[in-house]
C-alpha positions in Angstrom: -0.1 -40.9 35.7 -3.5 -39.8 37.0 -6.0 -38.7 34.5 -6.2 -35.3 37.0 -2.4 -35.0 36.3 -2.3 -35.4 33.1 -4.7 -32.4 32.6 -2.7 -30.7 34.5 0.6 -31.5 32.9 -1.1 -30.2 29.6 -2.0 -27.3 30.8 1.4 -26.2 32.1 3.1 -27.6 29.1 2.7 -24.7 27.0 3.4 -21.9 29.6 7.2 -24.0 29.9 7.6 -23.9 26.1 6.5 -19.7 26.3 8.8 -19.3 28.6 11.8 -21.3 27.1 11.1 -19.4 23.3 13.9 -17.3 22.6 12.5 -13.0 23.1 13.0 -11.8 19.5 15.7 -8.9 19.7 14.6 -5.3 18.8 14.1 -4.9 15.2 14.8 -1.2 13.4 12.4 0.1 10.6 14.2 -1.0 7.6 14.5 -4.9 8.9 10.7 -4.8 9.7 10.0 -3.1 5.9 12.2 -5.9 4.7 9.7 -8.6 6.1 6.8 -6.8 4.9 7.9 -6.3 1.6 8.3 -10.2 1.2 5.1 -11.2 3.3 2.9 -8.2 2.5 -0.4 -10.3 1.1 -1.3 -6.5 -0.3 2.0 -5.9 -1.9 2.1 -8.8 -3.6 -1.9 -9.1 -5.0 -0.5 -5.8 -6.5 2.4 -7.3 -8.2 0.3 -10.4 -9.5 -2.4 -7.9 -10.9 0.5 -6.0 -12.7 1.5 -8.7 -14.4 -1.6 -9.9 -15.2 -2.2 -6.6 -17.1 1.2 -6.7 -18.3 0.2 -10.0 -20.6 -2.9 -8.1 -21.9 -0.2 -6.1 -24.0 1.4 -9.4 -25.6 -2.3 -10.7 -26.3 -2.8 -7.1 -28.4 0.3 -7.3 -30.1 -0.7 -11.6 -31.3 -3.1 -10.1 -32.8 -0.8 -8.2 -35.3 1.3 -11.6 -36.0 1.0 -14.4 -38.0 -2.2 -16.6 -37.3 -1.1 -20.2 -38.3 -3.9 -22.8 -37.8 -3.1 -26.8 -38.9 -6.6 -28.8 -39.1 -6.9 -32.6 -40.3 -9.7 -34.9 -40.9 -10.4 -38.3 -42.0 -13.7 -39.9 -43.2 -15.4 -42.9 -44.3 -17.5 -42.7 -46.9 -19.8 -45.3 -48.8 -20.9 -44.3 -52.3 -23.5 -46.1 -54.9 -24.2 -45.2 -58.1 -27.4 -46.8 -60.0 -26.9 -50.6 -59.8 -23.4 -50.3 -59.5 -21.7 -52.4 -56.0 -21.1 -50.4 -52.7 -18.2 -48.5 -52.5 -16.4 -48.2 -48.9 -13.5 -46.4 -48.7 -11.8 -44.0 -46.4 -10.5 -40.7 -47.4 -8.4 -38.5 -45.8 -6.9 -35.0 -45.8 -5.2 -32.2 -43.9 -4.6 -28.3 -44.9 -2.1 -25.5 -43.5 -3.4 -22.0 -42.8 -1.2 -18.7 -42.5 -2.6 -15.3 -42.2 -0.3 -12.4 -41.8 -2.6 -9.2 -41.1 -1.1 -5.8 -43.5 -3.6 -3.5 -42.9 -5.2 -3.7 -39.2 -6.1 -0.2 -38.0 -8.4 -1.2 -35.4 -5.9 -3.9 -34.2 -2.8 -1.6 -34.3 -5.2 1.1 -31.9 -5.5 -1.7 -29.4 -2.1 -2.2 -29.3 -1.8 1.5 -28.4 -4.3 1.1 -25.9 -2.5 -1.5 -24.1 0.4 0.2 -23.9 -1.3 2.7 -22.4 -3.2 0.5 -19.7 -0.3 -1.4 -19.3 1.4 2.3 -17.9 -1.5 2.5 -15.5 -0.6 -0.9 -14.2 3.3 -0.1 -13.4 2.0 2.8 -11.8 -0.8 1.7 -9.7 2.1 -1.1 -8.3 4.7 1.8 -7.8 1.7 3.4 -5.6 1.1 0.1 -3.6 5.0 0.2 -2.8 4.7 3.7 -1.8 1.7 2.5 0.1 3.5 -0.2 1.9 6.1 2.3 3.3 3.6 4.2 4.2 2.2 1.8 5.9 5.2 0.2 7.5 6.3 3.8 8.8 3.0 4.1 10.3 3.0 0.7 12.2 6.1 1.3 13.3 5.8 5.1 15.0 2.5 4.0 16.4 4.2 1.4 18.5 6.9 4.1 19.5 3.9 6.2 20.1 1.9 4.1 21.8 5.7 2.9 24.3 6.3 6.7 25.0 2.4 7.1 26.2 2.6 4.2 28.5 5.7 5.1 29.7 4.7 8.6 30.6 1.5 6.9 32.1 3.5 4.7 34.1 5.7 7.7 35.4 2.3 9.6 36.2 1.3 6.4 38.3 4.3 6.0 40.0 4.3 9.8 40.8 0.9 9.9 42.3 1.7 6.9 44.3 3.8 8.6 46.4 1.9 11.6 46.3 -0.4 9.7 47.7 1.7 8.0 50.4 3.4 11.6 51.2 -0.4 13.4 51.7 -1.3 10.2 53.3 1.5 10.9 55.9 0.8 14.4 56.4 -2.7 13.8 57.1 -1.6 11.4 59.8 0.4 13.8 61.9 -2.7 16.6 61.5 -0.7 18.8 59.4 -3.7 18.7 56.3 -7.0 18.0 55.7 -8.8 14.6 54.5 -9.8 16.0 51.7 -6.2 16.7 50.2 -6.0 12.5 50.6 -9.2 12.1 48.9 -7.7 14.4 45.9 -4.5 12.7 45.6 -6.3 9.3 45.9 -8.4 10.3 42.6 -5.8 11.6 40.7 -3.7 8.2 41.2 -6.7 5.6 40.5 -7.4 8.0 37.1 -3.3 7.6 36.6 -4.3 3.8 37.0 -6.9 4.0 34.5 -4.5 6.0 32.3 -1.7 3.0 32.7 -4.1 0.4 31.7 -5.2 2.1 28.8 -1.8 2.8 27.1 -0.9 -1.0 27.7 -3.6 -1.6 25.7 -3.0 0.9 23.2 0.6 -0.5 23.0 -0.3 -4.5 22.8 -2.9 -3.2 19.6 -0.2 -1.0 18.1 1.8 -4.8 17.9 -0.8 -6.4 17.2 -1.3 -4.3 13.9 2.4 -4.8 13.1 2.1 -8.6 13.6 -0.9 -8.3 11.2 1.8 -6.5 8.6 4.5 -8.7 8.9 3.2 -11.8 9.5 5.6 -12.0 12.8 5.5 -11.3 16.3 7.9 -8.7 17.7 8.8 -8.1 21.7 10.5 -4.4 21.3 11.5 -2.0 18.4 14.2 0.1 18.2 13.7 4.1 20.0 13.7 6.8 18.0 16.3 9.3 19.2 14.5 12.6 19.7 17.5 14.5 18.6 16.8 13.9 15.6 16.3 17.5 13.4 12.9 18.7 12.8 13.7 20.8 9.5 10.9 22.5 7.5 9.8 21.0 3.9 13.2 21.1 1.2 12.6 23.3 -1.0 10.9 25.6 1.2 8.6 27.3 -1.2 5.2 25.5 -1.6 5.0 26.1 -5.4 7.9 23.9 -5.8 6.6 21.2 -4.1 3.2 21.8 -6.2 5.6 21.8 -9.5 7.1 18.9 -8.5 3.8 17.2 -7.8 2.5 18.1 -11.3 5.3 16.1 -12.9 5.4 13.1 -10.7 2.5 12.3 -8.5 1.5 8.5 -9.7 -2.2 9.1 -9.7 -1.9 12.2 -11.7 0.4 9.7 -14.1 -2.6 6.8 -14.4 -5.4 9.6 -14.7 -3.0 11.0 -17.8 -2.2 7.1 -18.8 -6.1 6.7 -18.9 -6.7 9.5 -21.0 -4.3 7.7 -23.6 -5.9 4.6 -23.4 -9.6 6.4 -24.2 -7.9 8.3 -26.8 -6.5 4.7 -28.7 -9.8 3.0 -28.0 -11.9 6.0 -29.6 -9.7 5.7 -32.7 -9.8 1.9 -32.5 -13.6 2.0 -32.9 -13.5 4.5 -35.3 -11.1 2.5 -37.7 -14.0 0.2 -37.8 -15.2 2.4 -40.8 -11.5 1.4 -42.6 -10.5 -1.7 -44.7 -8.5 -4.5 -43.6 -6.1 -6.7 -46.1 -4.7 -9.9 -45.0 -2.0 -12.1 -46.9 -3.1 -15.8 -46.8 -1.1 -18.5 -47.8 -3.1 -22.2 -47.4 -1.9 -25.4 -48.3 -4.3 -28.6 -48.5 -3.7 -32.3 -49.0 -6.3 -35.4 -49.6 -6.1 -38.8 -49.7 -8.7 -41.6 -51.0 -8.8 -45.7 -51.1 -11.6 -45.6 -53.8 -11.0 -45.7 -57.8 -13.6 -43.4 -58.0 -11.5 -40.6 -56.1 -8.8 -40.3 -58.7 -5.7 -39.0 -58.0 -4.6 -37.5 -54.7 -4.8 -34.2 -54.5 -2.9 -31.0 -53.2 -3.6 -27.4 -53.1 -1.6 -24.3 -52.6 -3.0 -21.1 -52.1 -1.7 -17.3 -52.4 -3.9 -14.1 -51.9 -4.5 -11.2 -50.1 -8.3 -10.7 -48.8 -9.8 -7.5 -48.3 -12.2 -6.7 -46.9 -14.5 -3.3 -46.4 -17.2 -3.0 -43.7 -20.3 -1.2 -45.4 -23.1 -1.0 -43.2 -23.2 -2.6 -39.6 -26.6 -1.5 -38.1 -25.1 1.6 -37.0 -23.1 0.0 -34.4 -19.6 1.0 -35.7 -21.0 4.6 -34.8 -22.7 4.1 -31.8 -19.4 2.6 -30.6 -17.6 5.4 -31.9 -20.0 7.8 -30.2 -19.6 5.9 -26.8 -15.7 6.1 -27.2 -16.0 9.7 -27.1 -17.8 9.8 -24.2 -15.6 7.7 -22.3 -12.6 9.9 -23.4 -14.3 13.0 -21.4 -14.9 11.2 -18.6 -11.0 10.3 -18.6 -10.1 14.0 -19.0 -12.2 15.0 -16.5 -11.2 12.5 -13.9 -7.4 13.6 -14.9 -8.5 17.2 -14.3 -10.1 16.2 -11.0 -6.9 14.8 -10.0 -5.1 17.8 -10.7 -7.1 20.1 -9.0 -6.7 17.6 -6.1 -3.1 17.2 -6.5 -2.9 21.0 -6.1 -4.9 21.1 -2.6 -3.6 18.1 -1.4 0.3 19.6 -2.0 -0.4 22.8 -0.6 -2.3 21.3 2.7 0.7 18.9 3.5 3.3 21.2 3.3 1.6 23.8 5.3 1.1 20.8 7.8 4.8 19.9 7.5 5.8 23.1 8.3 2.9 23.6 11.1 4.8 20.2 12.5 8.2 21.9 12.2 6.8 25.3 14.7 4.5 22.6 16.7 7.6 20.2 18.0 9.3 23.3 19.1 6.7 25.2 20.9 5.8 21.8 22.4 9.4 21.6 23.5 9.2 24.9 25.0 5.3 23.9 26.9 7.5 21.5 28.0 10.1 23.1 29.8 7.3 25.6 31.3 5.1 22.7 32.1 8.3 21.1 34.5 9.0 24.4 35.5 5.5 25.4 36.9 5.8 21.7 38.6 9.0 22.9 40.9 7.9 25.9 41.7 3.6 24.9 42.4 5.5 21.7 44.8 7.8 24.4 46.6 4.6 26.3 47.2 2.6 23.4 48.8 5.5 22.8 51.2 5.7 26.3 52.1 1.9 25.8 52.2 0.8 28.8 49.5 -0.7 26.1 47.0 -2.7 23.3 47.8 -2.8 19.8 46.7 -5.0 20.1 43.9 -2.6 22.7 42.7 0.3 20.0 42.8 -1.8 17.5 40.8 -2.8 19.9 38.1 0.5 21.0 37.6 1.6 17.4 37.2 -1.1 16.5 35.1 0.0 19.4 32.9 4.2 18.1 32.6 2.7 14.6 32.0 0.8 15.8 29.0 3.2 18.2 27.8 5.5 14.9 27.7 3.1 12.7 25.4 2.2 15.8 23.2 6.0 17.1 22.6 6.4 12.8 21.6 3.2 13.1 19.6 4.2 16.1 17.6 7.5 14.6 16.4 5.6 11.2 15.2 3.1 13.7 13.5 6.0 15.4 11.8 7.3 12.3 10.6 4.4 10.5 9.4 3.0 14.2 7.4 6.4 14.7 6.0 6.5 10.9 4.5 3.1 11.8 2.8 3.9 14.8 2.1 6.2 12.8 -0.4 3.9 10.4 -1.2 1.6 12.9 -2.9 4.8 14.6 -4.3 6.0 11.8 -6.4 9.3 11.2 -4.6 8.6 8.5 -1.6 10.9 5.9 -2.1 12.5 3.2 0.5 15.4 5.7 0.6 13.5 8.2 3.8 13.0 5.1 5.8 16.7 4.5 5.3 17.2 7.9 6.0 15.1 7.7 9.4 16.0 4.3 10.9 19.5 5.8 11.0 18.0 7.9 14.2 16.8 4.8 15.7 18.4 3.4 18.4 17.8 -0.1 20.5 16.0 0.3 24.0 19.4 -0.2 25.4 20.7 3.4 24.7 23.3 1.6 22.0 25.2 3.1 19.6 22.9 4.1 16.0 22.4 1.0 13.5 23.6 1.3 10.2 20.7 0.2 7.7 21.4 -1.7 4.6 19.5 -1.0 1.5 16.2 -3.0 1.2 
């Protein structure tokens, strides 16, 4: 084999392999949140920092157990008294050390206070789940999106194609003017444009779910537009805000951090109070010299207490700054409930916009298709002209991406809509992949539970 050859043979190697490699089959929503749940790099930093926060509770609670401590030691020693001979010897010794703490104030507050951080740390990984869905949903209806653009695009193409060729061929037998060509020739190399643009938009929009997933994927199942667009249950808006009150997870961790400054401010403040510890020691020594004696053992009983007097004035300056830190944590969880309330209120009257939108967008539809027939009847009958014809098409091909937009808008504003509620859980993608269908018009897939 040449050396040119070879080259060549590598080059075309790896188009044979691309081709051979099996086309992954359409995947619905709940297989693809499957694979991002286990590959998610973001999911899974939040469940290692959980339990990293997690431990801090067991390292309070240690503190509130028995401390047992073991230490040994052996030395060599050489002793002289007045004219008496060098001794050398070596002596040796080890003690046992057990302290149970019975009055730790400052050390049971800690305790409290982990409890309390620990709270925040379940909470802020029951968001990052949340998150995730939110996120997988996203990916997901932006590829549908991004499929129902192009293919509207590629529809608008094709139909100003043979616009096109059809004004082309009047022009040819004299029955319009050049200009109507020049028209329909601009409005099919903007279509072109268009095309190209929504490939692009659909090759990012799988890109982004590669990125999520950590796996490429060639189609995803259609969502079938029959699917109901029903306004917000329950209905009323104070509900939802009720409900929002008593379950939204960053309302929980602002209230969680407001019990964590409230432990730590009587944890510093215990640092005025006593503490008494039970301590039992035992202690053994051994020695080679005459001089030493006897071996010797020791065994030790007593409770120590002990009473902080006077520290520089740090025990109250700490005390002071715990208080201050408390505020700040009930105004942050105020903050949040204000914004609880606005956010609430704005998603469900976006919901429910969404719910009026998809229909009148439905209806701009039918109008839009409508206008079409009738405007095209009219340019054959010579009563409108060509730019007339374009501008009506123009109009159904935008209708057609808006009515798609507005159900994908519905979808992703009701999911946070729940989000901010509380009540997001893997069960409303469950719910929505069961209006999926694959690109081959097959029968709906039934989802099992992630």
């Amino acid at each position: 084999m040449t050396l040119s050859s070879f080259h060549h043979t590598k080059k075309i190697l790896p188009l044979m392999f691309s081709l051979l490699a099996p086309i992954a089959p359409a995947a619905d929503l709940i297989e693809i949140f499957q694979v991002a749940a286990e590959d998610d790099p973001q999911i899974r930093a939040a469940e290692s920092s959980m339990k990293s926060i997690l431990e801090g509770y067991n390292v309070s609670r240690s503190l509130l157990l028995p401390d047992v401590s073991l230490s040994a030691n052996t030395t060599w020693n050489e002793r002289q008294f007045d004219n008496d001979p060098t001794q050398e010897f070596n002596s040796n010794g080890y003690s046992a050390r057990i302290v149970q703490p019975l009055l730790r104030a400052d050390r049971w507050f800690q305790l409290q206070s982990s409890k309390a951080v620990s709270e925040q740390a379940r909470k802020n990984f029951e968001i990052a789940k949340q998150e995730l869905v939110i996120r997988v949903a996203t990916a997901y209806f932006n590829i549908l999106r991004a499929e129902d653009n192009l293919e509207s695009a590629v529809a608008q193409e094709t139909a100003f194609k043979r616009q096109l060729e059809q004004t082309q061929e009047r022009f040819d037998v004299g029955l319009i003017a050049i200009t109507d060509v020049h028209e329909a020739q601009a409005a099919y190399d903007l279509a072109r444009v268009t095309r190209i643009t929504q490939e692009e938009e659909r090759d990012n929009s799988f890109a982004a779910l590669e990125t999520l997933t950590n796996q490429s994927y060639a189609k995803v199942d259609k969502l079938d537009k029959a699917m109901p667009i029903t306004r917000p249950d329950p209905v009323a808006s104070a509900d939802w805000i009720q409900g929002a009150l008593d379950n939204n997870l960053e309302l929980k961790i602002r209230k969680a951090a407001v019990d964590e400054a409230k432990q730590e401010a009587r944890r510093q403040k215990s640092g005025h109070l006593p503490t008494i510890d039970a301590v039992a020691a035992y202690s053994n020594r051994t020695g080679s010299a005459s001089a030493l004696g006897n071996d010797a053992e020791f065994e030790n009983y007593s409770l120590e207490f002990n009473l902080p007097l006077f520290q520089g004035g740090g025990t109250r300056a700490r005390v002071r700054q715990a208080h201050h830190s408390l505020n700040v944590a009930k105004d942050n969880y105020e903050s949040q409930y204000r914004l609880v309330k606005q956010d609430i209120q704005t998603q469900h009257r976006t919901v429910s916009s969404d719910v009026l939108r998809v229909g009148a967008q439905k209806l701009a539809l039918r109008s839009s298709q409508s206008a079409l027939e009738a405007t095209e009847g009219g340019y054959e009958v010579g009563t409108r002209n060509i730019v007339d014809v374009l501008q009506a098409r123009n109009l159904v091909f935008r209708s057609e991406s808006d009515y798609a937009n507005s159900i994908y808008d519905y979808i992703l504003n009701e999911l946070l809509l729940k989000q901010t509620a509380g009540t997001l859980t893997n069960a409303d993608l469950i719910e929505l992949n069961q209006w999926l269908r694959e690109s081959t018009g097959a029968a709906p897939v039934t989802p099992a539970a992630p």
